[in-house]
N, C-alpha and C positions, 0 to 999 in steps of 0.2 A: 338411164345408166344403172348396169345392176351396183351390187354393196360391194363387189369385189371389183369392180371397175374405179366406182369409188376411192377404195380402198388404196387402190395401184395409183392412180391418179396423183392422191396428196405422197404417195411415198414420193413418188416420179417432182413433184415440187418442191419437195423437203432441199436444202442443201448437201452435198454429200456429207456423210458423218456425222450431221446435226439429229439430237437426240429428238425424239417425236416431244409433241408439249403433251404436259399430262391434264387428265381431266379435273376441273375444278371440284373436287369430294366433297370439302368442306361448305359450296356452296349447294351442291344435291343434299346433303342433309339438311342443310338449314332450311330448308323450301320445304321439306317434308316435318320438322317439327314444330309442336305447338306449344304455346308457353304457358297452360293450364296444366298447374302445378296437382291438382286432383286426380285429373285425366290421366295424369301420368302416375300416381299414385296407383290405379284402378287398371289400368295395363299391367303394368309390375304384378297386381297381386293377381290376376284373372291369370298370366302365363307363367307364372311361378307355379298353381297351385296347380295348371292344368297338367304340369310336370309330376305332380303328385307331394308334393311339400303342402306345409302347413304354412297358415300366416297369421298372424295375431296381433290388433291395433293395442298398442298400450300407451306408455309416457312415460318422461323420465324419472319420476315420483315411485311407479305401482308396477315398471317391469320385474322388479328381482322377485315380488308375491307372485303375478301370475308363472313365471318360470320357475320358482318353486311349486305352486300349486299343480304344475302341470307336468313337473319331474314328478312330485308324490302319485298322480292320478294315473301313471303309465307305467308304476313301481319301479325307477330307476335310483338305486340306491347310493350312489356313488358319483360327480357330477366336478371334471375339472374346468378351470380357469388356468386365464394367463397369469406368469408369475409378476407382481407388482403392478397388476391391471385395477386403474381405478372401478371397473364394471366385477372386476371379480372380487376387490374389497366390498364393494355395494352388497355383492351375492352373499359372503361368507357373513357380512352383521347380520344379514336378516334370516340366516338359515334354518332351516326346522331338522326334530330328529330325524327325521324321515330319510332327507339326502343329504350325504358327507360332500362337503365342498375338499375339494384336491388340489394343489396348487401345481401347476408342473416347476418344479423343482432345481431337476436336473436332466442330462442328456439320459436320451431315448435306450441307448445301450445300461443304463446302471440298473433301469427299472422295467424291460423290455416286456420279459412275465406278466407284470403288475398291470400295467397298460392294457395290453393286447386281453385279458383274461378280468381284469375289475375294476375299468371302468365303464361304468354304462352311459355315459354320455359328458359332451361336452359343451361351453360356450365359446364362443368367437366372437369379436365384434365384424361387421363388413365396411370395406373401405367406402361401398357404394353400390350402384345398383342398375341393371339398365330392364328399361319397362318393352321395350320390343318383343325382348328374347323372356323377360322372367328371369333374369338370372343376378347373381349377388356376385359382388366385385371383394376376394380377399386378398390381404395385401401380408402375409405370414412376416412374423420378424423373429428375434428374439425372444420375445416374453408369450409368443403366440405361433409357436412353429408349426409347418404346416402337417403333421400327425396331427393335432386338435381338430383337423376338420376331416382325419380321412381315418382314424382306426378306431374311434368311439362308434357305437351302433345308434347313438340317436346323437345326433347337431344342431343345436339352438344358436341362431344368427341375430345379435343385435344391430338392426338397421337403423341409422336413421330415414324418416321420410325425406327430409331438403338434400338425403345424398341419393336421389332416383335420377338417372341421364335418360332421358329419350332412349339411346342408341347406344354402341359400343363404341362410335366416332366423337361422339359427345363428352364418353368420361373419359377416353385418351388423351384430347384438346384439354378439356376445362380444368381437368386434375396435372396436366403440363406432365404427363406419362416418360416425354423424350428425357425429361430431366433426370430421370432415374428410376429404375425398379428395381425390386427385390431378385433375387435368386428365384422363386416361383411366386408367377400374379394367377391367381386361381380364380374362373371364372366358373360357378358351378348354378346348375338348373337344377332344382331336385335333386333326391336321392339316389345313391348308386345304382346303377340296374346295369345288366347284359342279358341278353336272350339266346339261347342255344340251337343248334340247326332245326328242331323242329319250331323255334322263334317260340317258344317259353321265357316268357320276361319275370325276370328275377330282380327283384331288388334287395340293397346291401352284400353282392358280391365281393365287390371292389372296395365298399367306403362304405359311409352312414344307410342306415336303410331308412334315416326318417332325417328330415331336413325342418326345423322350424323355424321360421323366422317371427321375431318381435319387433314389429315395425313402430319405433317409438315417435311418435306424431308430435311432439313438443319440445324444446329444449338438447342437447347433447344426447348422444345415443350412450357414448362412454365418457 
């Protein structure tokens, strides 16, 4: 029997107007994930970086020095945070001359100049993470709207490691996604890039030209 005979077959079965049953999803992923928390670590960063992003092991002690050290070493002068973010209080105590910590403040419209024209980068925390793709789960609210991840030309991602899903099916389920989401759930691989008809790849068009994450392996990411 060919697939289309098949196919006509079980429709020809079904009862009139009975909806077809759906495939069981959540059971094909679970048969494909493994529950080595490492593994999964080591996927995340091999497809993140392959995307061309950075990624940097630290902890919850020694991330705000190495993202200082690593704003100073790339001459970014200027470096905001979310307003009333426990991670962007960490950053501002331990700041050097080097880069001025910015709080955002206020709406996008009072400061739109200032923004777009001085600063040279931002921090974000990530909701999470999926290791398949390499890609970081941001969840933009209030104190963290979603400009912070898209018109700074460098992006510093505080991850935690224990928030990495296998899959995209994974952090939907386990973070109970149906229960609510923001206005934009940003799922971003790397840096901005597009390529033009002769497929000249360009990055930071669109958004960040440099994407780093600080994958903090110990204790609270924020």
């Amino acid at each position: 029997m060919s697939a289309r005979d098949n196919i006509l077959a079980r429709l020809r079965r079904s009862p009139a107007g009975a909806p077809a049953p759906l495939p069981d999803v959540g059971a094909w992923f679970a048969a494909r994930r493994s529950d080595d928390r490492e593994a999964l670590i080591e996927r995340f960063k091999t497809h993140i970086r392959a995307a061309r992003a950075e990624v940097h092991d630290t902890d919850a002690a020694t991330w705000p020095e190495l993202l200082l050290n690593l704003a100073a070493a790339k001459g970014l002068r200027t470096l905001l945070v979310g307003k009333g973010t426990r991670h962007g209080a960490a950053l501002a105590d331990r700041a050097q001359d080097a880069v001025h910590i910015r709080s955002y403040q206020q709406p996008a419209a009072n400061w739109c100049d200032e923004l777009f024209d001085d600063i040279d980068a931002a921090l974000t925390t990530a909701r999470s993470a999926i290791a398949d793709t390499g890609s970081l789960i941001l969840w933009p609210n209030a104190q963290e709207p979603r400009l912070m991840s898209l018109v700074p030309p460098v992006h510093f991602v505080l991850l935690a490691a224990r928030a990495i899903h296998a899959d995209l099916h994974a952090a939907m389920t386990d973070e109970n996604w149906a229960a609510g989401m923001p206005t934009n759930a940003l799922v971003i691989s790397g840096p901005s890039k597009t390529a033009d008809i002769q497929q000249t790849l360009a990055y930071g068009a669109h958004g960040p030209r440099e994407v780093i994450v600080l994958l903090c392996r110990e204790g609270e990411a924020s």
